[in-house]
Each structure stands twice: as C-alpha cells, then as structure tokens.
C-alpha positions in Angstrom: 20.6 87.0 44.8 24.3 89.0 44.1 25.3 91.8 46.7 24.1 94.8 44.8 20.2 93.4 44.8 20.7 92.5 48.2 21.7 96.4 49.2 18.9 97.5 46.9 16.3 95.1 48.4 17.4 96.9 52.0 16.8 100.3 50.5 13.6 99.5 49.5 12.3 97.8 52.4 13.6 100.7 54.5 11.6 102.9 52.0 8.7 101.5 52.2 9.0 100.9 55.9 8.6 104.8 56.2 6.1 104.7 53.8 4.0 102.0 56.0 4.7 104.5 59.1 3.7 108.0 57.8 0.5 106.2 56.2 -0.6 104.3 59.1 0.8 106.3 61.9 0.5 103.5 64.5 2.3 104.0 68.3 4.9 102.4 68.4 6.1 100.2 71.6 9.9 98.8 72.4 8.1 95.5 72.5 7.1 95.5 68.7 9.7 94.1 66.0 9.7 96.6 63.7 11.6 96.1 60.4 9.9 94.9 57.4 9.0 97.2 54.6 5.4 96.3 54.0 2.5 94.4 55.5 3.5 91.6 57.3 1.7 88.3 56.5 2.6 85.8 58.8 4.3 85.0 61.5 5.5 81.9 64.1 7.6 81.2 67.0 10.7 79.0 67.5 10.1 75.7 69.6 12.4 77.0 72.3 10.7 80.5 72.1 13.7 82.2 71.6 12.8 83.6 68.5 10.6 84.0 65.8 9.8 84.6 61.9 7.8 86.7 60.0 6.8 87.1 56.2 6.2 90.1 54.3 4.7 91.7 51.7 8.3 93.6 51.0 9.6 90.0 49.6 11.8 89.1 52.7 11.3 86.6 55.9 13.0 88.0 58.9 14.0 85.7 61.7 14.0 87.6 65.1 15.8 87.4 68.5 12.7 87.6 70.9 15.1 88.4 74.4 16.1 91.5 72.9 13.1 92.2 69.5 16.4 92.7 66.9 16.5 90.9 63.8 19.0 88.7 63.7 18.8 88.0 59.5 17.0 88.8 56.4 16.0 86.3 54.6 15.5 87.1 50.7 15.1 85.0 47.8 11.8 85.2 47.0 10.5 87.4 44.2 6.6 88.2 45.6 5.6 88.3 48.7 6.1 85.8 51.3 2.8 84.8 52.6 3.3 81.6 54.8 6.3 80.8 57.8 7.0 77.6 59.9 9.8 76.3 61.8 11.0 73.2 61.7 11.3 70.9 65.3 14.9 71.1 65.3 14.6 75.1 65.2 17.5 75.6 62.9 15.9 75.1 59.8 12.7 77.0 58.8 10.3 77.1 55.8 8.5 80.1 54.0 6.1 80.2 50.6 5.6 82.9 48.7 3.1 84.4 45.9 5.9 83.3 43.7 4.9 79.7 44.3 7.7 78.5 45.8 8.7 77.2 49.2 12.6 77.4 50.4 13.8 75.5 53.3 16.6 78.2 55.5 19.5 77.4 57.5 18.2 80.0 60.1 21.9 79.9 61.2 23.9 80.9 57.8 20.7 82.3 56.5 21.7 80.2 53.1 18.5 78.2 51.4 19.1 74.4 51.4 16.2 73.6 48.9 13.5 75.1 47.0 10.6 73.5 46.6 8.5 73.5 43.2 5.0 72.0 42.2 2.3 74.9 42.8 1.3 77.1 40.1 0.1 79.9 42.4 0.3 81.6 45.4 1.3 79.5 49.1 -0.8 80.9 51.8 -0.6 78.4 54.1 2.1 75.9 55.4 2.2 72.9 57.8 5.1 70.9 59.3 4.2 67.0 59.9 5.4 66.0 64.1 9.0 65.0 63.8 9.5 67.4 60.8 10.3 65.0 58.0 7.3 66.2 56.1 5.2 69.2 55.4 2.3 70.5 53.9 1.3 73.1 51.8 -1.6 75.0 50.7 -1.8 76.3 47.6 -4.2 78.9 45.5 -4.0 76.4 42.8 -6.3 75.2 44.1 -4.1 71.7 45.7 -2.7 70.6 49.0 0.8 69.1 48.3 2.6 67.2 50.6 6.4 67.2 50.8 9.6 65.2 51.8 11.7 67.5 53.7 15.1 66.3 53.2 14.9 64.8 49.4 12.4 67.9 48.6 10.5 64.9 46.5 6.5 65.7 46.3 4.9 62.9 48.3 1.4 63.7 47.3 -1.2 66.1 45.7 -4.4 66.1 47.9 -7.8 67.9 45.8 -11.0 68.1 46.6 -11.3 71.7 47.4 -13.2 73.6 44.8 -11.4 77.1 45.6 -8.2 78.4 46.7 -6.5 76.6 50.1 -5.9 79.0 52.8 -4.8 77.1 55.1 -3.2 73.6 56.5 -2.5 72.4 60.0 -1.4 68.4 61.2 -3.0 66.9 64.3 -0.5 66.5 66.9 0.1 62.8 66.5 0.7 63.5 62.0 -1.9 61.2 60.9 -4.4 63.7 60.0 -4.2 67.0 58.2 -6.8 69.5 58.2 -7.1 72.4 55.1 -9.3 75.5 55.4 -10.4 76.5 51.7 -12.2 79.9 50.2 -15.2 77.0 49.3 -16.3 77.6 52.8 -15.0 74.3 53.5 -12.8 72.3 56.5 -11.6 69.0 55.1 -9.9 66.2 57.2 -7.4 64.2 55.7 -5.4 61.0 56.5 -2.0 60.7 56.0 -1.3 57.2 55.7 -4.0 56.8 52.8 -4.1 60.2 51.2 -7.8 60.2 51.7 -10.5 62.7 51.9 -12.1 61.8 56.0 -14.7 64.5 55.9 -15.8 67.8 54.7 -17.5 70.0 57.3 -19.6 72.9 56.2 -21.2 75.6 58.1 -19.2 78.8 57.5 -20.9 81.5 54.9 -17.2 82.8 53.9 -14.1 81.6 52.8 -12.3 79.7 55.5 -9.4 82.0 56.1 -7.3 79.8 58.9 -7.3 76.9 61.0 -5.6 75.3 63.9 -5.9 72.3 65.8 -5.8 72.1 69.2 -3.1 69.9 71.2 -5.7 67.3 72.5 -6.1 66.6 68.4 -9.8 66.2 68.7 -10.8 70.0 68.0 -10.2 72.6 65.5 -10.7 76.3 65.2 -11.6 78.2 62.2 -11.6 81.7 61.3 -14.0 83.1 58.6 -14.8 85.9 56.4 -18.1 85.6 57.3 -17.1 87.4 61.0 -16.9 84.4 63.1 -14.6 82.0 64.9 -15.9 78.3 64.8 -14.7 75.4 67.0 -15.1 71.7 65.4 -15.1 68.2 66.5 -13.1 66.9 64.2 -13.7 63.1 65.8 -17.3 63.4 65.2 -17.2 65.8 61.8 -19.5 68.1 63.4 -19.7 71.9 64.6 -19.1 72.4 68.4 -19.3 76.7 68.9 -20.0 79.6 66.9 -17.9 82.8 68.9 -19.1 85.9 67.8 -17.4 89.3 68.6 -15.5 90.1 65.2 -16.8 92.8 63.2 -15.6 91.9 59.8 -13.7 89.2 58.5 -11.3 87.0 60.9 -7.6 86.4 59.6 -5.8 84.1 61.8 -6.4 81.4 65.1 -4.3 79.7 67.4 -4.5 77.4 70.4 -2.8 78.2 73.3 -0.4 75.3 74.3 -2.7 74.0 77.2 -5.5 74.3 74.7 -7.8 76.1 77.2 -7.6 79.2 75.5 -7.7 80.3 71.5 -6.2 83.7 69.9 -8.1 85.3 66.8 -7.0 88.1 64.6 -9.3 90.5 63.4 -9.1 92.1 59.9 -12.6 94.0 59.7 -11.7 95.5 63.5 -7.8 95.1 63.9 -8.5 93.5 67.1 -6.8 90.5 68.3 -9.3 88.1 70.7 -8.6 86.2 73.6 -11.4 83.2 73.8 -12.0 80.4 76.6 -12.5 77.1 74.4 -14.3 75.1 76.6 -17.3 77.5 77.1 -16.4 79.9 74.0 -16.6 83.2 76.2 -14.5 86.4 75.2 -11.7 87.2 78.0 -9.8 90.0 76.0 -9.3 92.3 73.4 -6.0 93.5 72.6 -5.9 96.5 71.0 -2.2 98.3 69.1 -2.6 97.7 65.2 -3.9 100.1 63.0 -4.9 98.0 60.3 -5.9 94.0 59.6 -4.3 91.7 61.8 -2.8 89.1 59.4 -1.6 86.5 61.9 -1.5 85.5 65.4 0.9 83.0 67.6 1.1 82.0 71.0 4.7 81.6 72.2 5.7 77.8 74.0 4.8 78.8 77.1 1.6 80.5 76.5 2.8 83.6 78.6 3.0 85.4 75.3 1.5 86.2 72.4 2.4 87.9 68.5 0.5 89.2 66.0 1.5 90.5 62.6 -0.4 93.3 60.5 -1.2 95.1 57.5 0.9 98.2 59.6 4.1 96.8 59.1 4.7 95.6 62.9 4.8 92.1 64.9 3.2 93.7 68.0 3.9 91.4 71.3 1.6 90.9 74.1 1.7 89.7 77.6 -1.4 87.1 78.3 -1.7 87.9 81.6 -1.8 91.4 81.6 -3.8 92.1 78.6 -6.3 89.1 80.3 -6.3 91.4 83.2 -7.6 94.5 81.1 -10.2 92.4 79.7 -13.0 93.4 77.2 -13.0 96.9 77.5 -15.1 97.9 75.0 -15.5 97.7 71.2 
C-alpha cells in the first residue's frame, strides 16, 4: 500500500472514528484504546502483557502499548475488514485475517508483513496459533479449517466436516487437539497428528459463535447465539454446564489463566460476564459498551481484562474491582 493510500486510509479511519462517536455516544474512560475507525472485531494480548492487538471493521490491525493505552502502529494491508488477531509466542510476530480471505503474518516491530497467506475463499473469523508457534489454524466461512506452516506459509491441511461457516478455532494447550466452533451448531475435536475428526458435540440451538479451551486441556467453553455459555468435557465428548444470564446472542469466551474463572461477551445485552467454572455461578457484570461486545481477553496475569465492540473502543477492566461490584443488576 504506497504513502498517499496510507494518508487516505488515516483520514478515513479518523472519519469514521467520529462517526462511531457522535452515533453511539459512549463515555469514554483514559483506560480505553480508542483509535480505530469502525467496530472493532477482535482483539488479544501479547504473551508478556505488554501490549495488545485489535481488528477492525475500518480495514486496519492496531497493535497497542498497554503501560500507557497509545497505539504504537497501524497495521494496514488488508482490503475488508479484519475479523480475527493472534500473537505469535515469540511476541514479535503477530497474525490477522480478514473478510478479504487472507491472513498476513506482521513484524509487530517494523510493522512490514512477512507473508500472506492464501487458500480460503471467504471470510477468516477465527484464528489459532499451535504451542510453540510453528503452526496455526484457521477458520474459514468457506466453510474449511486450514492448517498452516508458519515459516514456509505452505498449507499443511484442509480439515471439513462442518456443514456451515467456522467461527471459531482454539488448540489444546499441549497442540495435539484443535477444537472449531461452526454456525451448524456444532463443537468438533480434532487431532493433529492424524487430521481426524475425534467428536462432534451437539447441544447448542444457535450457531456456535466462539470457543476456548481451558489451560488444564480437558474443558472447553462455548458461546452461542442461542443466549447461553456452555462448558464441555472434551475428554468424555459430553456437556458439563449450561450458564445462563445473556440476554441475546453471546459473541466471545475466554478462560482466565488459572482456569477458575471464564469471561463472556454479550452482543444481545453489551455486557461482558465474569463466571466461576467449576460451579458455573455469575460473579460480575461489567458494564461500559454501548453496543455488541465482539471480543473478550484476559491479560497473562489474570488481573485484567479487554473487550472490543461494535462502539469502536477496547474498553479495559480491572478483575478485582469489577469482581468486587459484582452483579448489580440487569
């Protein structure tokens, strides 16, 4: 992308930044990274917590400096939206996918794209990257799971059985499954070293919208349009917990480090939840966005928390303190 798009795709963004302000009108805090144009899509943090990066409907990836909540580089290569972010273990080097079907792989330090990868015929909503970062997965709206070589950008394999688009992909901690989330109303378990289909576990009435596994590898949350959060056993294939407390559709989930707790982002009620896993009991709601909450992340730590929304703003949370406020109504 030459200099003059580049100053044109700022001018934009800033545009419709204002745009995204005047229309949605949200408060504002000096925690919240504010800077994309548009609704932002996803987001993730850093494996040193120092920073993070978000996607956005305005075309552009920002990586951000979370010490001080400035962006420290736009990202722009992409020509629709980008829908899906990861980092990669060394923290240098990140990925993002885009309606465009592509994925690029960043030098977060030069801000220069090393590779681009190329196989999906429609949009990437979800992305995955394997422990030890030489591969990754991604899921498509194709509908196909591909799975990729990192550092020869070579497509390893094409995983299908899903008979609707792939929302979402997440790796058990030890890499040797993967788990997809699909609008079939499906969770399917995958093993890496023999490409094959483990299970497919059924019991949502929506399209699975996100999934995450939890650090002991043995469970997995998924969030539904059908209002609820779900907790499997993905040992035993079977269905552990139903949490209710989502009034429409549920965007996002994420484990907290320790795996005691579970974040889930609301896009019917704009709420982001705060769940205990082991007995599946609501500790918090945080309230700030406006609009659907897109995406949630727990920093390394677990002390924080981001989520990213159809306003236009990462909004950042401290655990503790919005644990302490509790439920506090609707």
């Amino acid at each position: 992308m030459g200099t003059g798009s580049r100053a044109l795709m700022s001018l934009m963004r800033s545009l419709m930044f204002l745009v995204v302000s005047v229309c949605f009108g949200a408060p504002l805090q000096a925690a919240d990274l504010v800077g994309h144009g548009a609704m932002v899509n996803c987001v993730a943090v850093s494996p040193d917590g120092a920073r993070a990066l978000t996607g956005s409907w305005d075309y552009s990836a920002i990586l951000w400096d979370l010490a001080s909540g400035k962006p420290l580089a736009s990202l722009q290569e992409h020509t629709a939206g980008v829908t899906a972010v990861a980092f990669l273990p060394d923290g240098r080097r990140g990925l993002t996918g885009s309606r465009d079907a592509t994925i690029k792989l960043w030098d977060l330090e030069s801000g220069h794209v090393l590779r681009s990868f190329e196989g999906h015929s429609a949009n990437i909503a979800g992305l995955a990257v394997a422990p030890g970062g030489r591969q990754f997965a991604s899921a498509g709206w194709d509908p196909a799971i591909r799975v990729w070589d990192v550092e020869t950008g070579a497509e390893l394999r094409k995983l299908e059985g899903h008979t609707g688009n792939v929302n979402a992909v997440a790796f058990a901690p030890d890499g040797r499954r993967l788990v997809s989330a699909g609008y079939d109303f499906t969770l399917r378990l995958w093993d890496m070293a023999t490409w094959g289909e483990l299970s497919v576990l059924e019991g949502h009435e929506g399209s699975v919208n996100a999934v995450a596994v939890a650090p002991n590898g043995r469970l997995a949350a998924t969030a539904s349009s059908d209002e609820t959060v779900r907790l499997w056993d993905l040992d035993a294939g079977r269905l552990l917990r139903t949490l209710y407390g989502h009034s429409g559709f549920v965007t996002s989930v994420a484990f907290a480090p320790d795996g005691r707790t579970l974040l889930s982002g609301g896009g019917g009620d704009h709420r982001v939840r705060l769940w205990d896993v082991a007995s599946g009991r609501p500790l918090s709601v945080f309230r700030g966005h406006e609009k659907p909450v897109w995406a949630v992340a727990f920093t390394p730590d677990g002390r924080g928390a981001l989520s990213a929304g159809y306003d236009g703003v990462v909004r950042r949370w401290d655990v503790a303190a919005e644990t302490a406020r509790g439920l506090g109504g609707p």
